[in-house]
Residue, then its C-alpha position, 0 to 999 in steps of 0.5 A: x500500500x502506497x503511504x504518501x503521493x506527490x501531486x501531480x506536477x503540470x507539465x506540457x503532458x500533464x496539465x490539466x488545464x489544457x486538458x479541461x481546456x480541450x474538454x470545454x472545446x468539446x476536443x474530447x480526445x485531446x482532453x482524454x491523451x492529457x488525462x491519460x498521460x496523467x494517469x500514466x504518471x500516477x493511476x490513482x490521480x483522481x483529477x484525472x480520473x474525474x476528467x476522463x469520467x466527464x470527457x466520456x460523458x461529453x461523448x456520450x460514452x457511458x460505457x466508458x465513464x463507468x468502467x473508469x469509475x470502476x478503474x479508480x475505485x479499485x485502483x484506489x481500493x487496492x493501492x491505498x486501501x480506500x475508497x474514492x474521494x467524495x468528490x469522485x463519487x459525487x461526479x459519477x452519480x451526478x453523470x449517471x443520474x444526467x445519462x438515465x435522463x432522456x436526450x432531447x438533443x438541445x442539452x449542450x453537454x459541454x457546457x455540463x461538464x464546464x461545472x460538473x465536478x469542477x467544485x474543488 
């Protein structure tokens, strides 16, 4: 079990603001590279995990979001012996509840992602 992590430092591969900058822009697969890179860097990053949860929700991918979630929580669970932060887990339920809800095709989910889960 890992005792204590360093946060992730930006870099030009790593930094999370362009990822949410290509996230906001609606370049989801620019945003996803970012948050992958970070979690190649360190795969119990939950600001990374939670950017690729709402990157898959701007696309649509609830397949994707939820084995993301899955990925975190166990990563999590077997690597430092805990569950997610709360933030994680609200960001999930607040995507799925949106997902379960019907399309009308006027809801912008770019501009949902903008807040979802940003409240750090």
């Amino acid at each position: 079990m890992r005792q204590s992590r360093k946060p992730l430092l930006p870099s030009a591969t790593t930094n999370p603001y362009l990822a949410e900058l290509y996230l906001k822009r609606g370049a989801i697969s620019e945003s996803l590279s970012y948050w992958q890179k970070a979690l190649a860097m360190d795969p119990c990053c939950e600001e990374a995990h939670r950017g690729m949860m709402r990157a898959f929700y701007q696309a649509g991918r609830r397949d994707a979001l939820v084995r993301q979630y899955s990925l975190c929580t166990d990563l999590l669970h077997r690597e430092e012996g805990r569950a997610p932060d709360v933030r994680t887990a609200q960001l999930y339920r607040e995507l799925m509840a949106i997902l379960r809800q019907p399309f009308d095709g006027a809801q912008d989910r770019a501009q949902d992602t903008a807040w979802i889960g940003n409240q750090s």
